[in-house]
Residue frames as qw, qx, qy, qz and C-alpha x, y, z in Angstrom:
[[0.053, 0.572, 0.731, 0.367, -9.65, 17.55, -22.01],
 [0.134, -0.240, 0.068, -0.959, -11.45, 21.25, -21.87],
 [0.223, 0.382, 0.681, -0.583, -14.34, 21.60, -19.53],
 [0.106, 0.496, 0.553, 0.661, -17.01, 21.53, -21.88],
 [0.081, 0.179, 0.170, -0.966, -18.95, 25.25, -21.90],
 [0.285, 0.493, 0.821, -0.048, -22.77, 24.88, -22.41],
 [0.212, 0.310, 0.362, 0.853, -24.06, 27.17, -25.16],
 [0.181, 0.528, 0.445, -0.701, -26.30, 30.38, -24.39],
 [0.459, 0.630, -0.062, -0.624, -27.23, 30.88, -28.31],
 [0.313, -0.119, 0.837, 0.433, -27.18, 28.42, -30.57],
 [0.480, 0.482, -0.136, -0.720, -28.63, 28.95, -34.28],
 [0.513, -0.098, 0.781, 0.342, -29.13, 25.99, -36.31],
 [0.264, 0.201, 0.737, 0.589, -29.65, 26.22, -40.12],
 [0.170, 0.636, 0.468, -0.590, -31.91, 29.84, -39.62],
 [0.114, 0.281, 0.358, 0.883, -33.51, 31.38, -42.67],
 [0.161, 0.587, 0.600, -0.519, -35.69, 34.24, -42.95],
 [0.279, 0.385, 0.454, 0.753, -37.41, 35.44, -46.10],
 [0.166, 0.461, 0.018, -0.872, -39.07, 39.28, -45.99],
 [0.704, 0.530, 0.450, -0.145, -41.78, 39.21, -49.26],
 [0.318, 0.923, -0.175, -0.129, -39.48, 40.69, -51.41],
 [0.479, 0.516, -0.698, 0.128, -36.27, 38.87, -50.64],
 [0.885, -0.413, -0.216, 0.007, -34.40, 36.65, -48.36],
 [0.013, -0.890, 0.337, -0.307, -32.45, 37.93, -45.72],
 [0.330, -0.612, 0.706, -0.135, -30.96, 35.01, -44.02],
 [0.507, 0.514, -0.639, -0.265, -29.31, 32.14, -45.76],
 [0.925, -0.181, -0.333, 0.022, -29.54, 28.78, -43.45],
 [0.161, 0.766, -0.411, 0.468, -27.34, 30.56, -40.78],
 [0.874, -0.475, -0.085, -0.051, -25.58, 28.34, -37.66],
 [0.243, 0.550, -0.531, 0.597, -23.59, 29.24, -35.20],
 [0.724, -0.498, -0.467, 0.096, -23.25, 28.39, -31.42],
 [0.012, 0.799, -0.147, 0.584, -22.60, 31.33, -28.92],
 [0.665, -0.074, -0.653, 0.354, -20.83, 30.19, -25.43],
 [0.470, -0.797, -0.341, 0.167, -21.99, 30.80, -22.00],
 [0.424, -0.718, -0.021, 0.551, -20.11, 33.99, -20.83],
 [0.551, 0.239, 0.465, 0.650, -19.00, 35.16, -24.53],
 [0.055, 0.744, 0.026, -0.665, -18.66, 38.88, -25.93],
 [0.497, 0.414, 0.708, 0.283, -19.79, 38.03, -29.37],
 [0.139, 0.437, -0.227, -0.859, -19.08, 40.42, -32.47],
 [0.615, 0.505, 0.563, 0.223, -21.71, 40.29, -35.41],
 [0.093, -0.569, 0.268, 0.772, -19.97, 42.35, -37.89],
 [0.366, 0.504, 0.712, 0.324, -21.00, 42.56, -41.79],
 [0.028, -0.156, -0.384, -0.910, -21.82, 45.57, -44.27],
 [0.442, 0.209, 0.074, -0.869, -24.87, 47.47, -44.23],
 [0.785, 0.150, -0.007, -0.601, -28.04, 45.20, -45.02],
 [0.173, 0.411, -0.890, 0.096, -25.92, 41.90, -44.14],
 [0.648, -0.249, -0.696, -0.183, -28.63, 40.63, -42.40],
 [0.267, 0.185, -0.685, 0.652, -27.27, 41.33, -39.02],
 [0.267, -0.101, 0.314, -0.905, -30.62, 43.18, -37.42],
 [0.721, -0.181, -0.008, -0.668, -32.74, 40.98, -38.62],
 [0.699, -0.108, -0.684, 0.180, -30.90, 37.90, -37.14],
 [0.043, 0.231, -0.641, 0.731, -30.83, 39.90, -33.69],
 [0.525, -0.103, 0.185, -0.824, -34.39, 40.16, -33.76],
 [0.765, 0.194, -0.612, -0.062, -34.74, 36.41, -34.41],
 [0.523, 0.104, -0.702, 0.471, -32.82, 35.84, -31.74],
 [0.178, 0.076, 0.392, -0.899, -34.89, 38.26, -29.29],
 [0.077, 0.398, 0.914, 0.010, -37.78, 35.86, -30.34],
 [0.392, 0.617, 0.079, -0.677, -39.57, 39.11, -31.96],
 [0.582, 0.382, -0.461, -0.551, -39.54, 38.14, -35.70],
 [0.893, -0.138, 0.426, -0.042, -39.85, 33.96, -36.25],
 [0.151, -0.492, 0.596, 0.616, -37.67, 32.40, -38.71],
 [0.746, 0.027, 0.313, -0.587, -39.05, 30.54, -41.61],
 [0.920, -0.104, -0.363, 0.103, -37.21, 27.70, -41.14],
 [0.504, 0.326, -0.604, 0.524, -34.49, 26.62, -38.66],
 [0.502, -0.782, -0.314, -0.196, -34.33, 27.28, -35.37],
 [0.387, 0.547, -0.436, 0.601, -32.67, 29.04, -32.14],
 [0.604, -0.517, -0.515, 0.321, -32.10, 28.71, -28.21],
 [0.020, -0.811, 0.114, -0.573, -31.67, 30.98, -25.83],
 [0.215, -0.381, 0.735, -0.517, -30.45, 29.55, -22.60],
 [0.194, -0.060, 0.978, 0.053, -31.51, 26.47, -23.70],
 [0.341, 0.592, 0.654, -0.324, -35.40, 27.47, -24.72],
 [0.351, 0.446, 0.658, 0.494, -36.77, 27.78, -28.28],
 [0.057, 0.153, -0.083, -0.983, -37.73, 30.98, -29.72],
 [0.478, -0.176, -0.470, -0.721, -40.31, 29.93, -31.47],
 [0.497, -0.131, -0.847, 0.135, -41.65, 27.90, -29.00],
 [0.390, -0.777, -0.439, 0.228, -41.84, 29.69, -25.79],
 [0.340, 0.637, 0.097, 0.685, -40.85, 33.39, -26.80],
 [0.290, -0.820, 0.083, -0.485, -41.72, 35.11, -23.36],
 [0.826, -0.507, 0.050, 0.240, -39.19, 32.82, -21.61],
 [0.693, 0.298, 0.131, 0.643, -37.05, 34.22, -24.05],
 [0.018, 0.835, 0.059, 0.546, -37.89, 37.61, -23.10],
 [0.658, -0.712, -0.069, -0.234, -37.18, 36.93, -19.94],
 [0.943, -0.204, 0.093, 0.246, -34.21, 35.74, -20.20],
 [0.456, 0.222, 0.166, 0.845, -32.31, 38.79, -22.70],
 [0.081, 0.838, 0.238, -0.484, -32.33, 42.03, -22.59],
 [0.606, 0.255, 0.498, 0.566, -32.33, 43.80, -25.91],
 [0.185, -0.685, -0.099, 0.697, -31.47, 47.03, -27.45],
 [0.665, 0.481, 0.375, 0.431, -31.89, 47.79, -31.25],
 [0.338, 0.094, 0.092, 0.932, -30.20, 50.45, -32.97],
 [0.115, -0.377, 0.025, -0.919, -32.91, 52.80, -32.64],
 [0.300, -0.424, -0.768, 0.375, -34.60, 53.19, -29.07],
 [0.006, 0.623, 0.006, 0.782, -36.69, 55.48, -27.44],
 [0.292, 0.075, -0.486, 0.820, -36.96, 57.08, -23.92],
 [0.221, -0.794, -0.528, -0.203, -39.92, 58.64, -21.85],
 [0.298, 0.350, -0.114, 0.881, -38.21, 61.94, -21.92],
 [0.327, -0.701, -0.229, -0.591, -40.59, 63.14, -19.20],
 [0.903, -0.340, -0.238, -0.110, -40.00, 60.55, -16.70],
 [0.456, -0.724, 0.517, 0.011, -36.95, 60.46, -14.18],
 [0.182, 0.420, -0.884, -0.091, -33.76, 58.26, -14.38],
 [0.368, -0.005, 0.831, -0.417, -35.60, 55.96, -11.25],
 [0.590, 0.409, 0.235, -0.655, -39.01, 56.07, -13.08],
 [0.836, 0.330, -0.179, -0.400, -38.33, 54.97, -16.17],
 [0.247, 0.245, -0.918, 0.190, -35.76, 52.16, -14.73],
 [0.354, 0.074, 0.816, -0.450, -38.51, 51.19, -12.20],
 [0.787, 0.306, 0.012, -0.536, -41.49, 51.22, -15.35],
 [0.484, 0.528, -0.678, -0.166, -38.92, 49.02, -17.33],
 [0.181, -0.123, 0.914, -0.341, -38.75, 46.67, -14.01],
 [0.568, 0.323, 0.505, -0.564, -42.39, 46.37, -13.78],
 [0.765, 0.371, 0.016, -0.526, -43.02, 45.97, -17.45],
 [0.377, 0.503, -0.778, -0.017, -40.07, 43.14, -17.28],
 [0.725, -0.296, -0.576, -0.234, -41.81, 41.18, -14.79],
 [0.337, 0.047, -0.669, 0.661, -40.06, 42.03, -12.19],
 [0.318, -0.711, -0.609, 0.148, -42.61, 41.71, -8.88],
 [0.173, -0.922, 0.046, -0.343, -43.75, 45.78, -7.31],
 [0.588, -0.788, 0.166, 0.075, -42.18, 45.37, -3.93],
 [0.765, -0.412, 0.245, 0.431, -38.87, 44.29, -5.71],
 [0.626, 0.630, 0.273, 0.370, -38.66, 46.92, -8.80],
 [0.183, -0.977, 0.034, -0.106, -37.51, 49.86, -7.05],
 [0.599, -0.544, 0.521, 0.271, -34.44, 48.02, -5.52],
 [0.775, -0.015, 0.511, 0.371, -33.96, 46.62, -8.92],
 [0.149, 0.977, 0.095, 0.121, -34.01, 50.23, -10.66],
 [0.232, -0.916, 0.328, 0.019, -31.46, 51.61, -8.21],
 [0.683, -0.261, 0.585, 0.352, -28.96, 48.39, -9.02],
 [0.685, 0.385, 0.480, 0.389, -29.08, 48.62, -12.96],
 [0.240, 0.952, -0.088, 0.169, -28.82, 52.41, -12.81],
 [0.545, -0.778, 0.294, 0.103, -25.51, 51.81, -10.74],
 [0.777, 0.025, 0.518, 0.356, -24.35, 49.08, -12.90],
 [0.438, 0.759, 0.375, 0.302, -24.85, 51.73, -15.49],
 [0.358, -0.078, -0.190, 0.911, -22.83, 54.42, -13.73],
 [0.186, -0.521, -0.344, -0.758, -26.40, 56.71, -13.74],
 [0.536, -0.497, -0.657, 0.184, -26.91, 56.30, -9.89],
 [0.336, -0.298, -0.110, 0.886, -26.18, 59.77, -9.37],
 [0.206, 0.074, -0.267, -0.938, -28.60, 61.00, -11.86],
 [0.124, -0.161, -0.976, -0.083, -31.92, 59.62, -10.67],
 [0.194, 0.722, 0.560, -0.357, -34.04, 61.99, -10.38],
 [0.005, -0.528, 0.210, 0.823, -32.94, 63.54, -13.30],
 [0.806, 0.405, 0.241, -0.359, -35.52, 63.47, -16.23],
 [0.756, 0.095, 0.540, 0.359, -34.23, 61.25, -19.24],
 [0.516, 0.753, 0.243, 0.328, -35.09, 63.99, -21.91],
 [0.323, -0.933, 0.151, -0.038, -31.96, 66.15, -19.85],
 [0.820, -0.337, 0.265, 0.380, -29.92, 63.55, -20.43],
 [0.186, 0.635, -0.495, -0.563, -26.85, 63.52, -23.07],
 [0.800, 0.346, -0.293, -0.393, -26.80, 61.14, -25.92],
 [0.480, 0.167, -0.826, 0.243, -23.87, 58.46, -24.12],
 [0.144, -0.164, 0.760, -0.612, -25.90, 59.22, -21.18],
 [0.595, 0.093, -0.064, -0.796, -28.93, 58.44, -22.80],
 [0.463, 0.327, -0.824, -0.025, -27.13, 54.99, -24.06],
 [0.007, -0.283, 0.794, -0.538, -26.63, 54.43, -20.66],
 [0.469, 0.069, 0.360, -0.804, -29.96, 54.72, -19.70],
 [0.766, 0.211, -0.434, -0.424, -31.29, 52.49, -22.47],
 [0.623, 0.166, -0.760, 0.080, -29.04, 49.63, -21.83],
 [0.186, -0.177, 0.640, -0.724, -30.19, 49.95, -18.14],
 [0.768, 0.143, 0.178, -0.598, -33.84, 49.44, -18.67],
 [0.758, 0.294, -0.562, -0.155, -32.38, 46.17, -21.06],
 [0.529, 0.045, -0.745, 0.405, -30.39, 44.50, -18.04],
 [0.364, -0.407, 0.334, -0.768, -32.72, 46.03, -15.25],
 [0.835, -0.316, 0.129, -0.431, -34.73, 42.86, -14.99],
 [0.490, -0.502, 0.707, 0.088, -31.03, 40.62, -15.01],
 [0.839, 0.431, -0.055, -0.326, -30.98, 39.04, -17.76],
 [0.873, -0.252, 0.386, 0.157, -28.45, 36.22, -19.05],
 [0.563, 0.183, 0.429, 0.683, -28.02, 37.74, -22.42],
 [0.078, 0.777, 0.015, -0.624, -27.62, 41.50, -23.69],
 [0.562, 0.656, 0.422, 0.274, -28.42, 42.27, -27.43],
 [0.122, -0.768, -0.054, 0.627, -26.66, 45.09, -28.74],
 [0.616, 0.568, 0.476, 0.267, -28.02, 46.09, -32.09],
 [0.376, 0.562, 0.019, 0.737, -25.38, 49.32, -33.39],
 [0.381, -0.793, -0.390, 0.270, -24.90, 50.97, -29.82],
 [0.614, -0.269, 0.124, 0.732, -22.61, 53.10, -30.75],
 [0.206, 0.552, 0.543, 0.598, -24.15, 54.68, -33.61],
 [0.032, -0.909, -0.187, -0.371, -24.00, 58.66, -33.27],
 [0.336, -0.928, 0.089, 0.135, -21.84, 59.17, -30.06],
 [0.401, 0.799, -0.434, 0.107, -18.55, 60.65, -29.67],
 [0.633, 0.348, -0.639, 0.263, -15.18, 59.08, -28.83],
 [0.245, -0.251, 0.667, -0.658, -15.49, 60.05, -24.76],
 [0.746, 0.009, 0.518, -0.418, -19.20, 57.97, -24.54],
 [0.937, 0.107, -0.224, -0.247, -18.26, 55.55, -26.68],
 [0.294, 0.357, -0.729, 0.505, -14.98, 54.82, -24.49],
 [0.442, -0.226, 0.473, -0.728, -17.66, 54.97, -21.85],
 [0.808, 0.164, -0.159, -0.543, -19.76, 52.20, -23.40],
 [0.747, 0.316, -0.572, 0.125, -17.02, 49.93, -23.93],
 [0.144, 0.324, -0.809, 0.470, -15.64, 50.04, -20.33],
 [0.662, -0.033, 0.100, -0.742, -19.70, 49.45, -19.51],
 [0.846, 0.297, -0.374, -0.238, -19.72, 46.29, -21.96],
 [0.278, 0.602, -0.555, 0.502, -16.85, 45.34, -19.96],
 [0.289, -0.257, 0.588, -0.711, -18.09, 45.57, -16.58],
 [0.833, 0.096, -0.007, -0.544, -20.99, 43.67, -17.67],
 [0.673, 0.516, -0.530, -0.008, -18.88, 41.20, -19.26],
 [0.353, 0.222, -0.797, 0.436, -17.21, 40.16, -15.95],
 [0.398, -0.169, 0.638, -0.637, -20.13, 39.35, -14.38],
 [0.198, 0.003, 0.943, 0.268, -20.43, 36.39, -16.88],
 [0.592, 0.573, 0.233, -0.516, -23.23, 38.17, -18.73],
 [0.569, 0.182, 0.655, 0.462, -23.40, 36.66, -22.09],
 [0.072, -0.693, 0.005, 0.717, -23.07, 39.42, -24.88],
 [0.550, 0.515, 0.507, 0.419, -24.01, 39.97, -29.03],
 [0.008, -0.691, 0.038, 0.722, -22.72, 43.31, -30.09],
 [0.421, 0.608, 0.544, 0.397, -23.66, 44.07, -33.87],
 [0.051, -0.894, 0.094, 0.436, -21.84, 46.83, -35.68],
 [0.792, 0.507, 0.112, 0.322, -20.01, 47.57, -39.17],
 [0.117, 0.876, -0.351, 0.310, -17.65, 49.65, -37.03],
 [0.890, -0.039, -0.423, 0.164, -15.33, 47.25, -36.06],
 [0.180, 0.481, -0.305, 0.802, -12.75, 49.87, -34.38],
 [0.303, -0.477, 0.184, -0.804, -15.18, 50.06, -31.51],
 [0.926, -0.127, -0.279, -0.221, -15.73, 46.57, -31.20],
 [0.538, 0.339, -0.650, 0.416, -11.14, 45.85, -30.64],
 [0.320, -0.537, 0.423, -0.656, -11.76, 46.20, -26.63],
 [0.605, -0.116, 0.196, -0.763, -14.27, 44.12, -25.87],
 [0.885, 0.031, 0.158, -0.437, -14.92, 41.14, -27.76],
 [0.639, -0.321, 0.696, 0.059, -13.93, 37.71, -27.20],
 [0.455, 0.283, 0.787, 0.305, -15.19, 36.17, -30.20],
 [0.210, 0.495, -0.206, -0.817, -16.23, 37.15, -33.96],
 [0.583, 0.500, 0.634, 0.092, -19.24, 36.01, -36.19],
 [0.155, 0.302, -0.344, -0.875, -18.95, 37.86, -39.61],
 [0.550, 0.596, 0.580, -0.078, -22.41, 37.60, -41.78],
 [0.144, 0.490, -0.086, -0.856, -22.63, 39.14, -45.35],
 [0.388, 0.046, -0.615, -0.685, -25.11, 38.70, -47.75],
 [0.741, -0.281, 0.308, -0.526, -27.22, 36.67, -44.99],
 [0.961, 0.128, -0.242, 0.023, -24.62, 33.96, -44.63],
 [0.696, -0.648, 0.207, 0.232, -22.00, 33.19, -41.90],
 [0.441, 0.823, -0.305, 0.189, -18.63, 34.17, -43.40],
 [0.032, 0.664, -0.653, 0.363, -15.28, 32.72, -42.53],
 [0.510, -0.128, -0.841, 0.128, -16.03, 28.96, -41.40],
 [0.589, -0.426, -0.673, -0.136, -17.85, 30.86, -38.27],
 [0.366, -0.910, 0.053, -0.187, -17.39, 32.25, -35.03],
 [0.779, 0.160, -0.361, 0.487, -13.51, 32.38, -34.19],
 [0.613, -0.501, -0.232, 0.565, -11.67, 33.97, -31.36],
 [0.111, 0.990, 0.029, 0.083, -11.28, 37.83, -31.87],
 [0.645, -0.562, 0.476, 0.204, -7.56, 36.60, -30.63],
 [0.649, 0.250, 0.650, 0.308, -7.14, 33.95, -33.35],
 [0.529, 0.765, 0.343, 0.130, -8.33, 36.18, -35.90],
 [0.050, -0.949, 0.281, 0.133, -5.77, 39.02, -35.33],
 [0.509, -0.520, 0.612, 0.311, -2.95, 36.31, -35.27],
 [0.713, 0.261, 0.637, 0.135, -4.30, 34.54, -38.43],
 [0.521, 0.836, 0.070, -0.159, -4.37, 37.52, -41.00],
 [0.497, 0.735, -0.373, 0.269, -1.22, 37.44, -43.35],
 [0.733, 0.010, -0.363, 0.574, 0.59, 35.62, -40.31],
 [0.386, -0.786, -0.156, 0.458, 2.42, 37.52, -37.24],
 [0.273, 0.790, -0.196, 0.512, 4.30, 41.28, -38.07],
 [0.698, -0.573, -0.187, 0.387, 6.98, 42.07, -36.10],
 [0.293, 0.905, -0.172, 0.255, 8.96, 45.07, -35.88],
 [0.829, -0.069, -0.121, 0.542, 13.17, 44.41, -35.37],
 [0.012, -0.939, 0.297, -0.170, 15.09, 47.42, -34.54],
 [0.945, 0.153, -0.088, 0.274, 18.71, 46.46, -35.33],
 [0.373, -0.875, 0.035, 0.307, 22.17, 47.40, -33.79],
 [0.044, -0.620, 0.654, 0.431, 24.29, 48.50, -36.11],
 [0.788, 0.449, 0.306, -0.289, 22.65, 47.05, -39.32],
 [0.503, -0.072, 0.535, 0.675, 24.52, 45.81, -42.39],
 [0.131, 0.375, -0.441, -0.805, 24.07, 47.98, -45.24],
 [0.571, 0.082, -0.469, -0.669, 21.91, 45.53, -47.09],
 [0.378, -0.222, 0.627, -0.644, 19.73, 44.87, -44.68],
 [0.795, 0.311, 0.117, -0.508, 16.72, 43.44, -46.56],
 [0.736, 0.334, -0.544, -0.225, 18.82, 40.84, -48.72],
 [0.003, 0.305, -0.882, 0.360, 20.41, 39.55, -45.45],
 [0.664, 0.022, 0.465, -0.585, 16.95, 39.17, -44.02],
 [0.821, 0.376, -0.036, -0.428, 15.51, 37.60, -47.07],
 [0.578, 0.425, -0.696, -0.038, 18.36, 35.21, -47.54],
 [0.319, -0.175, 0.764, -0.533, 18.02, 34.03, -43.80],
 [0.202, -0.340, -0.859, -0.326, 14.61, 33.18, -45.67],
 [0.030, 0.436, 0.693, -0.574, 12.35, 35.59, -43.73],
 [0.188, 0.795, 0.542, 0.197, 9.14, 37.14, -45.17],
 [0.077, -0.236, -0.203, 0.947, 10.18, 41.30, -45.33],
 [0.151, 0.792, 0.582, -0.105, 7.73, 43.46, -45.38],
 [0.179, 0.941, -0.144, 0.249, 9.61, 46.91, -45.27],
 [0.629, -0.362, -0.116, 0.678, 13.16, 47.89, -43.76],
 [0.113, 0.864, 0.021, 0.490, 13.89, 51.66, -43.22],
 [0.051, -0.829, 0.382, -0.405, 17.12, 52.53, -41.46],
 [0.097, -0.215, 0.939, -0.251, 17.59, 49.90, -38.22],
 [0.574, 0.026, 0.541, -0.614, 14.49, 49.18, -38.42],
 [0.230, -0.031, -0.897, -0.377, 12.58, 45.70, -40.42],
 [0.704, 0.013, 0.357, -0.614, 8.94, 44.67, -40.62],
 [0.017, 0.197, -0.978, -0.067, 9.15, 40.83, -40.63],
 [0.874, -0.010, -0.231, -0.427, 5.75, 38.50, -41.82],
 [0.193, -0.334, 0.911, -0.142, 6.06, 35.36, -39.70],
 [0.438, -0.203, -0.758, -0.440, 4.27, 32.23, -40.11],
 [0.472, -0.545, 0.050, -0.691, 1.18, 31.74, -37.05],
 [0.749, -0.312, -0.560, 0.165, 2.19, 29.08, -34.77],
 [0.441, -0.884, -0.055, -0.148, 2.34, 30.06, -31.42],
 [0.751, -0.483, 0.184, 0.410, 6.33, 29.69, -31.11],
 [0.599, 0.719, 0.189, 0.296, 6.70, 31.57, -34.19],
 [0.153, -0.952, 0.157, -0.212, 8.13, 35.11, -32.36],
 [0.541, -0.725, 0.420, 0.074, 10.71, 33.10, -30.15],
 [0.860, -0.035, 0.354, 0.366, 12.37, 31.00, -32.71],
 [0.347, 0.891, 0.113, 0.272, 12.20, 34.45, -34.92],
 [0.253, -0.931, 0.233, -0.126, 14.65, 36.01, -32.26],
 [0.848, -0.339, 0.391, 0.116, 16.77, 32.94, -31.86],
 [0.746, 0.252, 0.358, 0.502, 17.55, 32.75, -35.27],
 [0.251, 0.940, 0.036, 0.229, 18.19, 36.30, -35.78],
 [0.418, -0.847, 0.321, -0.060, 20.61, 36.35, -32.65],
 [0.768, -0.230, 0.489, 0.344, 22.67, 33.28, -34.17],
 [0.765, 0.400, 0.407, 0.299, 22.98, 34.68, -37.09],
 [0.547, -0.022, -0.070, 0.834, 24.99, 37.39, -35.87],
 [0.111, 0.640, 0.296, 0.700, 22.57, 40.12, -35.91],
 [0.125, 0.057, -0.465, 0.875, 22.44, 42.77, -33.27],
 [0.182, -0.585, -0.632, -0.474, 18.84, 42.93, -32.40],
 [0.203, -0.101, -0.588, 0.776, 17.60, 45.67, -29.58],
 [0.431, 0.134, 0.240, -0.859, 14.30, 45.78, -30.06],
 [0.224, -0.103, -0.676, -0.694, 11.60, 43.67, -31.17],
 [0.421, 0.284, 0.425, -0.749, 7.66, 44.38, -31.01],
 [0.193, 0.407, 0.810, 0.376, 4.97, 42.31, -32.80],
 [0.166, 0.020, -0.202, -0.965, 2.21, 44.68, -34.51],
 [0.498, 0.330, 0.534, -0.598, -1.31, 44.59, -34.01],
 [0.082, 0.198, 0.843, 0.494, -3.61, 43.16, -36.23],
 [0.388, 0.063, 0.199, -0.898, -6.78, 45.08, -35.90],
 [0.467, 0.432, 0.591, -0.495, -10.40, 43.69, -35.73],
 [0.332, 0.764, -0.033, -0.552, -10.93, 45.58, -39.00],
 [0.148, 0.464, -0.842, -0.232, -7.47, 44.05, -41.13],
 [0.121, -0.105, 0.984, -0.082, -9.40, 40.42, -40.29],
 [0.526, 0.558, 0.510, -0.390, -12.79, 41.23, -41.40],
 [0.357, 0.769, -0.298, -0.439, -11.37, 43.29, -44.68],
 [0.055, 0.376, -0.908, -0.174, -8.91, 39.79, -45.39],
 [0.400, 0.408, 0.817, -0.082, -12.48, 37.29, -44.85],
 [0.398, 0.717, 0.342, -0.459, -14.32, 39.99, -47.47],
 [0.021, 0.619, -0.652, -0.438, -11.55, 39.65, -49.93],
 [0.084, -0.112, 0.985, 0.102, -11.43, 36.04, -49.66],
 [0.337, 0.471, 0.775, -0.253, -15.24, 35.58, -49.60],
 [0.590, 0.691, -0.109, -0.403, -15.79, 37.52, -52.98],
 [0.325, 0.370, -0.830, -0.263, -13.36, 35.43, -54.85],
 [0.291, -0.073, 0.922, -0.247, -14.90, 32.32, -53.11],
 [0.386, 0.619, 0.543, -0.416, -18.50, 33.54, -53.92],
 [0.447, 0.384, 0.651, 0.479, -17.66, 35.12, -57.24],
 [0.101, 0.865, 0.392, -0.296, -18.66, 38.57, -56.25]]
């Protein structure tokens, strides 16, 4: 039997209506203690305003959600206390040192005087910004600026970190920087929501994937970021053959494997997704006289497994 894992987020049947429309659809999902949780989804999916929901700033109106076990709607400033959140647009007291505006952020997180300072000088570290504390914020750069943000969010410890589109604007060096951040964090069994329609930036990081679109879980729900890669269209594998036969592709395909392509020694095989799939693939290739001296399975990307649920979920839906 698995040790059971006690949830840090758990949504049950959330809507929320705006006067004009309704943005979330009777959404429920359950987020596990130590998890690095994608919400992916198109523009106006719903995503921002389930974060804020969940960061016990907007209410829903109906359903309901925990946070480390305590209602949003209920007691909202235990909720505050408990996440630190970041939406997609933040701002900075561009006047104020690195220390300063990590030590206001302490203070206006509850954290007691005599123990904000110390807890300043730990979240700018954890950030990698402990070197730049006495530098003013409006000096910074824009990944260092990140930085800085998501400090002041996890300065007063928190259990969960929101991240509503962090990424959004920098380049490829600070968002590599972010991600090994998210990371670090990550292994110190912070629980984690990243929200982003750039999935590419997400493949590091996260453990698990919620897709929303149209304000409505997508894909039966929150699956392994693992699982999902293996599940699209089955495993790929590239063969690299020694001394191929001339007709390479009918051999394959009479063997009964899926081909995808063959070009020269080389074959891209579709397998089916059980987890013993690859080694019986090789077994039966090697009894069946082929020379095989190479074979590599192929990534599935983050991206390929959202784009295959958005397929499938317009024909489902009718879109």
């Amino acid at each position: 039997m698995e040790p059971y894992i006690s949830p840090m987020i758990a949504a049950q049947d959330v809507v929320f209506d705006y006067p004009a429309a309704r943005a979330l659809h009777g959404i429920s999902f359950v987020v596990p203690r130590g998890s690095v949780l994608a919400l992916v989804g198109p523009n106006g999916a719903g995503k921002s305003t389930l974060m804020r929901c969940i960061a016990a700033l907007d209410r829903p109106t109906a359903g309901s959600i925990t946070v480390a076990g305590v209602d949003t709607q209920e007691h909202p400033r235990a909720v505050h206390a408990a996440i630190g959140y970041l939406p997609d647009f933040f701002g900075l007291y561009d006047e104020l040192s690195v220390l300063r505006c990590l030590v206001y952020a302490a203070r206006s997180r509850g954290v007691p005087p005599e123990h904000a300072q110390d807890a300043a000088k730990r979240a700018a570290q954890r950030v990698g910004l402990d070197d730049r504390l006495d530098q003013r914020a409006g000096e910074l750069s824009r990944g260092l600026r990140q930085r800085l943000a998501i400090g002041q969010t996890i300065v007063h410890a928190p259990q969960v970190l929101l991240l509503d589109e962090p990424a959004a604007g920098l380049d490829p060096e600070a968002r590599r920087s972010l991600s090994d951040l998210v990371k670090r964090l990550a292994a110190e069994e912070m629980t984690i929501l990243v929200s982003s329609h750039i999935l590419a930036e997400l493949e590091d990081y996260c453990t698990d994937m919620l897709m929303v679109r149209d304000g409505r879980v997508a894909g039966g729900g929150i699956v392994s970021t693992a699982d999902s890669r293996r599940t699209v269209e089955g495993l790929r594998v590239q063969v690299r053959f020694l001394q191929p036969p001339a007709d390479l592709a009918d051999r394959l395909q009479s063997l009964g494997f899926a081909v995808e392509s063959t070009a020269g020694e080389e074959a891209i095989l579709r397998l089916p997704g059980g987890p013993d799939a690859e080694a019986e693939t090789l077994s039966r290739l090697v009894a069946e006289g082929l020379k095989v001296k190479g074979f590599s399975p192929l990534k599935t990307t983050l991206e390929d497994a959202y784009l295959r649920e958005a397929r499938d979920g317009t024909t489902r839906w009718g879109g």
